[in-house]
N, C-alpha and C positions, 0 to 999 in steps of 0.2 A: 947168823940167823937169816940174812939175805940168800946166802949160798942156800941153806934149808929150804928156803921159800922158792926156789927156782926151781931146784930139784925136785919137792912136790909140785908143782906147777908144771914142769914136763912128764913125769912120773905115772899120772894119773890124767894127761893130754887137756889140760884143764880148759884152753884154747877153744872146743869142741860144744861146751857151753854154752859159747857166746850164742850157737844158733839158736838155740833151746830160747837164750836171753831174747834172741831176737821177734821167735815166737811169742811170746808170753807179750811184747809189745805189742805187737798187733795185732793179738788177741785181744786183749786189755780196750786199747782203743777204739778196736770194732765195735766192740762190745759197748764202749762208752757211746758212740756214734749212734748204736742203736736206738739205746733207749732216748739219747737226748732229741735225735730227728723224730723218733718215732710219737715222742709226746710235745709237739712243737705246738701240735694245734687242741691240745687239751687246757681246760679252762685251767685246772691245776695243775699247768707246767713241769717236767722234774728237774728240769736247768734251768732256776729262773736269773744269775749269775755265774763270773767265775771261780768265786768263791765256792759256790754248790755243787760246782762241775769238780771242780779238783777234789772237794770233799770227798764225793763221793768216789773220784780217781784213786784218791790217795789211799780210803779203804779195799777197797778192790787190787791195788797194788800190795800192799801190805800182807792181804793174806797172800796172794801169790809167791812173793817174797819170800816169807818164811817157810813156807813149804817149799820152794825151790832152796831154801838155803839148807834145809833139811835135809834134801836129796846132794849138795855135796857134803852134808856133813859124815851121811852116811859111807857115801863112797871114798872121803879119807879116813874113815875113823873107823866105825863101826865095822862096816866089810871087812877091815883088814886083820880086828880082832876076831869075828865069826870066822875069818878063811886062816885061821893061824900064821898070817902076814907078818902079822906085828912083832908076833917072837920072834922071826927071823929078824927082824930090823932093829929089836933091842938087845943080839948079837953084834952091832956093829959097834966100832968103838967112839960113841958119841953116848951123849945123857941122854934116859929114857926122858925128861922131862923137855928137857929142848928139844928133841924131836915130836913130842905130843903137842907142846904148845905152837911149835911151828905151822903142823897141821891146822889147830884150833885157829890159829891166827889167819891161817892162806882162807878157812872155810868164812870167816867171818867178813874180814876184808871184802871178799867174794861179794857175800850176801850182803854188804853193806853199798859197796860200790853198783852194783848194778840195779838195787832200789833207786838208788841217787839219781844214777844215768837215767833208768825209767819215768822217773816224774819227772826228772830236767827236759828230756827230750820231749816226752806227749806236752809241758808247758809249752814250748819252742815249737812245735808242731801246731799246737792250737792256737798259739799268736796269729802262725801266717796262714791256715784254715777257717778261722773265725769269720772275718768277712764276708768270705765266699758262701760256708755252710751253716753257718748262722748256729753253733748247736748251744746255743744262749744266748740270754738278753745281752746288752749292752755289748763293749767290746773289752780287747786286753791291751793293756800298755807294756812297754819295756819295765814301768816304775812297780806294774802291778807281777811281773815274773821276778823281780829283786827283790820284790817285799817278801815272797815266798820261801825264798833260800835259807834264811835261818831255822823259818820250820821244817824244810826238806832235810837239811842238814841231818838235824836234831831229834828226826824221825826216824834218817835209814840209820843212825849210830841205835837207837833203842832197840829199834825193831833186828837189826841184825843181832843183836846180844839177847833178845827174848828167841831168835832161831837157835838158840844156843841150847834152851830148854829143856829138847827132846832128847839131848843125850845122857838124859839121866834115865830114860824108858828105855832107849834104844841097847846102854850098856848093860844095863839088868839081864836081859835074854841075849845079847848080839846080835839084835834083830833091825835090819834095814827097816822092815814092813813097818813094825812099833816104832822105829822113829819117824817116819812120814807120817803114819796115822796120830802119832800127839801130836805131831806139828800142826795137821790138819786139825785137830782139835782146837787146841791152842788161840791158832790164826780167827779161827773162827768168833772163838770165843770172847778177845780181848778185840776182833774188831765189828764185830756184830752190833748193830743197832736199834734202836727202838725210836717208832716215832707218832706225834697223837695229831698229826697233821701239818702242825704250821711249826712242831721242832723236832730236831730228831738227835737223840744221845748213845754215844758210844762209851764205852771202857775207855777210847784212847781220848776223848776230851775231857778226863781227869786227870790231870797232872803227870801227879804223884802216884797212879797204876802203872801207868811206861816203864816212869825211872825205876818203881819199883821192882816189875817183872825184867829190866834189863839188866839189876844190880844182880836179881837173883840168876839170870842168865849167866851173865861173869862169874857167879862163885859155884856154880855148879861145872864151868870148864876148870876153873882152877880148883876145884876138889877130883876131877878127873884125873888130875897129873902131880896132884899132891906128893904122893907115898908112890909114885908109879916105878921108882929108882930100888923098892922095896918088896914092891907089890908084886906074889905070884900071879903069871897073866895066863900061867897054862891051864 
């Protein structure tokens, strides 16, 4: 399976990414930067903690995420099936199934690890920026970036398995576009909020929606590659 995972990993120059990852960071944080400098001197503040700062980070990463994780899902998965890729590769002599779940595995991974990196580093970023740019009240501790880590954790593991979603739009047609556009949907949707001033509620500060849309993530990759040793793919 490692061997698998290497070889998708160079196959498809996976490495290439990282800039894309890179962008999306500094997009992300400008974007935070903005609004939290831009309402500093409003009586009703939009960073009034770092609690509220990450909140709102961690939704804004989130949909990004799943939409980025969408975009490699397509290009191991999807593409290969739309370009008639994949028949050639389930000519070779390996299981269709451990080569699909490889792929599913390398896309997830992906989209799991680089959620992670994204809040770790903008927390780590905004430790040693706070001081300086103030873009919230009070300040961040070391104690206050470790308390964070089991819900970062337990966030890029969900939310990587909800990017998992779109491929049940995207194999219907073979279409890259339909699985970006439900991821976008998706994203939006489970992390979209509502608020009547002094609180504000999302899809993902219930529980039991995450776990659920992640279980369901997982069993729509593993109905993917069920029957795939069976399944005509021409």
């Amino acid at each position: 399976m490692l061997n698998l995972l290497k070889l998708e990993w160079h196959k498809h120059h996976m490495a290439r990414y990282f800039k894309s990852f890179l962008f999306c960071i500094i997009g992300i944080y400008a974007f935070m930067a903005l609004i939290s400098l831009g309402s500093k001197n409003d009586v009703d503040g939009a960073m009034s903690s770092f609690k509220e700062f990450m909140s709102l980070f961690n939704i804004i990463s989130n949909i990004t995420f799943i939409i980025f994780g969408s975009v490699i899902l397509s290009r191991l998965i999807i593409s290969e099936f739309r370009t008639k890729t994949m028949q050639v590769m389930f000519t070779y002599p390996i299981q269709r199934k451990k080569l699909l779940f490889a792929k599913l595995t390398l896309a997830y991974l992906f989209t799991v690890g680089s959620l992670f990196a994204n809040i770790w580093l903008m927390q780590i970023i905004t430790y040693f920026l706070q001081p300086s740019l103030g873009l919230f009240e009070g300040t961040v501790t070391l104690q206050d970036l470790i308390a964070t880590l089991p819900t970062t954790v337990s966030n890029s593991l969900m939310m990587g398995a909800i990017a998992l979603i779109p491929l049940i739009f995207g194999m219907r047609k073979k279409s890259t576009a339909t699985t970006i556009t439900s991821a976008v949907i998706i994203a939006f949707l489970i992390n979209s909020t509502v608020s009547n001033g002094s609180e504000t509620f999302s899809l993902t500060n219930v529980v039991f929606i995450p776990i659920i849309l992640s279980l369901f993530g997982i069993a729509i990759a593993y109905l993917s590659f069920r029957n795939i040793d069976i399944k005509d793919v021409g």
